[in-house]
C-alpha positions in Angstrom: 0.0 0.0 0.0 3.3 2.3 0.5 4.4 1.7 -2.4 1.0 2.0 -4.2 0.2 5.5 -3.0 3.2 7.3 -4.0 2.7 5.7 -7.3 -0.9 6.9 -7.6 0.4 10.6 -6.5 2.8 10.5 -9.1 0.5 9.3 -12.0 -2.5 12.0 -11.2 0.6 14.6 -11.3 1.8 13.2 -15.0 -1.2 13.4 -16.2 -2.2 16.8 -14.7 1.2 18.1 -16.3 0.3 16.5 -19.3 -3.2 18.1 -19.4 -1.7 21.5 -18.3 0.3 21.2 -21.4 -1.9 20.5 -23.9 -4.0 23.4 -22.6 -0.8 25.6 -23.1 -0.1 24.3 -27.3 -3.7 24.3 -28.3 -3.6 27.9 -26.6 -0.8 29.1 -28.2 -1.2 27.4 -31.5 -2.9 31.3 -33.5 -1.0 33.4 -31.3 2.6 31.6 -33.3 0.7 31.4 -36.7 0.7 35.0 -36.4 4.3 35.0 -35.5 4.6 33.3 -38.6 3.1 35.7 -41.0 5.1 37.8 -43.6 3.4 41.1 -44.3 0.0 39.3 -43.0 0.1 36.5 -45.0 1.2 32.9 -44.5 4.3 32.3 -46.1 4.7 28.5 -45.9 2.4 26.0 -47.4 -0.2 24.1 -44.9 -0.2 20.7 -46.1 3.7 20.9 -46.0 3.5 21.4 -42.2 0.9 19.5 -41.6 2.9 16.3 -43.3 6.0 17.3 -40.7 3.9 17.2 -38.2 2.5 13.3 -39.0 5.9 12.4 -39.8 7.2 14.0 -36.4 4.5 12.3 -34.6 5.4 8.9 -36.3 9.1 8.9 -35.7 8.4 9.7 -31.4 5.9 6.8 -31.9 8.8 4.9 -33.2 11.4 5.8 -30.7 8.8 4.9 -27.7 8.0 1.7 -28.9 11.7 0.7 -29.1 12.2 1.6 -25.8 9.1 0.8 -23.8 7.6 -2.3 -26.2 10.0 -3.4 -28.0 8.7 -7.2 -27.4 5.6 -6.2 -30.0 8.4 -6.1 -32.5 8.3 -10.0 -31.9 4.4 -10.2 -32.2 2.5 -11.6 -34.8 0.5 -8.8 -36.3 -2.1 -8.8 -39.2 -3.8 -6.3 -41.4 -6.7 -6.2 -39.5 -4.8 -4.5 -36.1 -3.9 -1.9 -39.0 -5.9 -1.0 -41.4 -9.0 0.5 -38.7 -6.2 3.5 -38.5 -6.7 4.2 -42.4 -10.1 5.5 -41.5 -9.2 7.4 -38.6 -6.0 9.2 -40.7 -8.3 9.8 -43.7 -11.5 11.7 -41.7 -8.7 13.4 -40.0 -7.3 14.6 -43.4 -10.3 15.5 -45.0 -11.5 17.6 -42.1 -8.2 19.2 -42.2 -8.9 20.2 -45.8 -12.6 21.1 -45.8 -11.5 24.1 -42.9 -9.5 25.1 -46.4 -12.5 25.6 -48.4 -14.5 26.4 -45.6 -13.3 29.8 -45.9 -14.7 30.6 -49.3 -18.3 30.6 -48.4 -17.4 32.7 -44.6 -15.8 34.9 -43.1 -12.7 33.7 -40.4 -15.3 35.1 -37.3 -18.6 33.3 -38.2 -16.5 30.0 -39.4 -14.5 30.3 -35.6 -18.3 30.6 -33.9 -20.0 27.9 -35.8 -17.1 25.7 -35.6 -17.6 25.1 -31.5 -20.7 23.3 -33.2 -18.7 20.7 -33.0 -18.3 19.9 -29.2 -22.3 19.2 -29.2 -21.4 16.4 -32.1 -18.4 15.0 -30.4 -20.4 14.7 -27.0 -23.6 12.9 -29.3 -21.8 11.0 -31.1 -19.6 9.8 -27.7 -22.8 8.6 -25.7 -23.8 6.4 -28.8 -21.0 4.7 -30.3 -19.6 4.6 -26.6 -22.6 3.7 -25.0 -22.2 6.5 -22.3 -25.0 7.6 -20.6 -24.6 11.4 -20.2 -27.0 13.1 -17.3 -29.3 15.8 -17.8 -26.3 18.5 -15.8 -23.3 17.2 -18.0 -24.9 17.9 -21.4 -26.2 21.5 -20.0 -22.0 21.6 -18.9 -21.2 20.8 -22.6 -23.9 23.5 -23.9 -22.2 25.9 -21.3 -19.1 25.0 -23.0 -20.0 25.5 -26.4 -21.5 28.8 -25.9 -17.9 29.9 -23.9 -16.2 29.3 -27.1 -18.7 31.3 -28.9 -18.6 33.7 -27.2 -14.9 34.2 -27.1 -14.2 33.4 -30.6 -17.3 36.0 -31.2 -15.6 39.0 -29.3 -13.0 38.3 -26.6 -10.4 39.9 -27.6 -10.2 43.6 -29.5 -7.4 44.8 -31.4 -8.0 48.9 -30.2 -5.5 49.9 -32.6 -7.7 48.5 -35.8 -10.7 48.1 -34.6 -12.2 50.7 -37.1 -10.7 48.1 -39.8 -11.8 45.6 -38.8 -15.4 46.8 -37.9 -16.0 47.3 -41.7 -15.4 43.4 -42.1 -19.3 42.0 -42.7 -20.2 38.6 -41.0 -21.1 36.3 -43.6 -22.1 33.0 -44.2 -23.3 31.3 -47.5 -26.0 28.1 -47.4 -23.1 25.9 -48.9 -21.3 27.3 -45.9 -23.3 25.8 -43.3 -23.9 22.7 -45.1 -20.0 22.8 -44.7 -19.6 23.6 -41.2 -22.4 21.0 -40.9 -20.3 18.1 -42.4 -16.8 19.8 -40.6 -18.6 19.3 -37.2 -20.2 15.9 -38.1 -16.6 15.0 -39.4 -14.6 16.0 -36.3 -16.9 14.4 -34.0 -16.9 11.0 -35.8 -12.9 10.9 -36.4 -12.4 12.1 -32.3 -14.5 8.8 -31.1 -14.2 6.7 -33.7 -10.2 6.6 -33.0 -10.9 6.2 -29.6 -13.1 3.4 -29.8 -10.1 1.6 -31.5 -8.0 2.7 -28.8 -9.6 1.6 -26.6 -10.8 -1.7 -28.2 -7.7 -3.5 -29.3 -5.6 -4.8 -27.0 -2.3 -3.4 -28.6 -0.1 -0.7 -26.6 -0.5 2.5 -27.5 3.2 3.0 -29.1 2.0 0.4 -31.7 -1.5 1.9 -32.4 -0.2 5.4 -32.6 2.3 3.9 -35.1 -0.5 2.8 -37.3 -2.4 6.0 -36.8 0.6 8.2 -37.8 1.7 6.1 -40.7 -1.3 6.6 -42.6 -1.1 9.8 -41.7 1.8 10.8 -43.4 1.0 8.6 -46.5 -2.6 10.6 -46.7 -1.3 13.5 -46.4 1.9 13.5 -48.5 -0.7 12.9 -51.4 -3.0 15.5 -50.6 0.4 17.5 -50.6 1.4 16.2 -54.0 -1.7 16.7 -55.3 -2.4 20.5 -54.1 1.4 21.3 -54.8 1.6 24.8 -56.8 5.3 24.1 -57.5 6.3 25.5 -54.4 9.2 24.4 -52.8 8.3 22.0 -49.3 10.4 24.0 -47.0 9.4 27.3 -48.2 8.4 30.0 -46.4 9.6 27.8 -43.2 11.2 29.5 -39.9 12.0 28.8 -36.3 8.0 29.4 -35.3 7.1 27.1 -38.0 9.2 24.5 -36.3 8.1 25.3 -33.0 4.9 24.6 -34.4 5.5 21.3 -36.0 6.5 20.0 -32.7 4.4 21.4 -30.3 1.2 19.9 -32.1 3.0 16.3 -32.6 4.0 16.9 -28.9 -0.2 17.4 -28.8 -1.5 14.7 -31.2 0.9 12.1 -29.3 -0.9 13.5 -25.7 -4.6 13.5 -27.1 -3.6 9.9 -27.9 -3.3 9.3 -24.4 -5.7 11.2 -23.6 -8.6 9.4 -25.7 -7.2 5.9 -24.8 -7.4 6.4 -21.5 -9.7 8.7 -20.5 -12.3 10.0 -23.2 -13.1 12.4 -26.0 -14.9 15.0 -23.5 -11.8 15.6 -21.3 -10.4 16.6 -24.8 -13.5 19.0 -25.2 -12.6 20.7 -21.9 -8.7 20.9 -22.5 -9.5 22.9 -26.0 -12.0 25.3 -24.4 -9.5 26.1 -21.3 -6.4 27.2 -24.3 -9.3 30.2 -24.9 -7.7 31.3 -21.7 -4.1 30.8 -22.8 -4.5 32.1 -25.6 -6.4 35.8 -24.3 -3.3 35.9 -22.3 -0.5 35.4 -24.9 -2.8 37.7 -27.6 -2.4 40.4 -24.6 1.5 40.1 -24.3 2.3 39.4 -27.9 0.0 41.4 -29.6 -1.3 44.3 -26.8 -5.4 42.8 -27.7 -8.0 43.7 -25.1 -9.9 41.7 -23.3 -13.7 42.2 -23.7 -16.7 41.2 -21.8 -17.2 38.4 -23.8 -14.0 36.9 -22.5 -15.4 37.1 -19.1 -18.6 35.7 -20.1 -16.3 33.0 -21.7 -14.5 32.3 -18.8 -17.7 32.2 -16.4 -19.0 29.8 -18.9 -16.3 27.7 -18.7 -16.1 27.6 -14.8 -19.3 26.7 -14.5 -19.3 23.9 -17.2 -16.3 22.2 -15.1 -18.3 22.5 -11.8 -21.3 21.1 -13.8 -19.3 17.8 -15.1 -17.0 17.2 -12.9 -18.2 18.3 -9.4 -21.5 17.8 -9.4 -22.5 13.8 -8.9 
């Protein structure tokens, strides 16, 4: 039992760091895209990073297998432990895409409310394919939490020095646009729980499963690459914040991983609302925005949709 507890203490802390951390990439992840930008614009192309990134995540799945399961390297494995991963990679890359072509038919503040549409299908789509039960006071927590993102992603943060610019942009948002959004949220949803129903399903460690995850991941993706390729060079328009953002989302994909196979797709939804908070706070230092009352709205919202899942039995 001494030896037990101490073990237990150090686990919850792990995975609190771990959480704390993933709170603190998906937070900063706009804030260094801005970094990123050459006279507003985005210099390097997005599949390219995106393909780093899958090929980051599979070489650290790589590594970690070696070292902490490298007796599956002995294991008989067929086709079928595999190829449930091809679906998973290829919702993930087409979601990936349709926020791409999204943006023709809205503008980047009605796509950024609409998009937190898609906690409510995560959450619906959880309870069924999961068969989890959600009560009456955890659903109101996740309709708490999908009205915090709108409303930061609405008005949370105000750029003072353009805000007469910026007040001339017009919200706008076409029908093929929400049929769009419709199918982005019904997409992210499905590719969040359907990946970690065969997480959680197989009995394969998760250095082998994120192996097969990853792998089609990069092959998917090189080809949408190849295939949207203007003649651009791969590397171009790459610097230091581009590679600091290549790693911190592997560093995230490979903790959401953990995340969904051993806990569940809703502590996911709670980690991406809390980065609103990170992400207020580095737009203040990096960029002197200024917090709104919709950001305390947001954060109000947020407090009470933890209380509401997590404290209240």
């Amino acid at each position: 039992r001494f030896v037990y507890l101490p073990y237990l203490g150090l686990k919850r802390v792990l995975w609190a760091l771990m959480l704390v951390m993933s709170v603190a990439i998906y937070g900063s992840h706009a804030p260094l895209l801005t970094l990123c930008k050459v006279d507003g614009k985005i210099p390097f192309s997005a599949s390219s990073v995106v393909v780093l990134t899958e090929l980051t995540k599979l070489v650290i799945s790589f590594i970690s297998l070696l070292i902490w399961d490298r007796r599956q390297l002995g294991v008989s494995l067929s086709w079928r432990h595999a190829a449930p991963f091809a679906l998973s990679a290829l919702l993930y890359a087409a979601n990936n895409n349709l926020v791409v072509h999204m943006q023709l038919f809205m503008d980047p503040s009605t796509y950024q409310v609409l998009s937190n549409l898609k906690i409510g299908s995560t959450a619906l789509l959880y309870s069924m394919f999961l068969h989890q039960r959600l009560s009456l006071h955890k659903w109101l927590a996740l309709f708490l939490l999908t009205a915090a993102g709108a409303s930061y992603t609405y008005g949370g943060l105000q750029d003072l020095q353009h805000s007469s610019s910026s007040s001339e942009m017009q919200l706008h948002v076409t029908l093929i646009g929400l049929l769009l959004i419709s199918v982005y949220c019904l997409i992210s949803g499905l590719s969040a729980v359907y990946t970690e129903v065969i997480l959680k399903t197989q009995d394969l460690p998760l250095t082998l499963q994120n192996l097969f995850l990853y792998y089609f991941g990069v092959l998917l993706n090189l080809i949408v690459h190849l295939l949207s390729s203007n003649g651009a060079g791969f590397l171009d328009g790459f610097s230091f914040w581009v590679l600091v953002i290549v790693v911190s989302q592997a560093l995230n994909g490979l903790i959401m991983s953990v995340v969904m196979k051993h806990s569940s797709n809703i502590t996911r939804l709670f980690v991406i609302s809390c980065s609103m908070l990170v992400n207020a706070l580095l737009s203040i230092l990096l960029f002197s925005l200024q917090l709104t009352a919709f950001f305390f709205l947001a954060v109000l919202l947020i407090g009470l949709a933890v209380h509401l899942y997590y404290g209240v039995k």
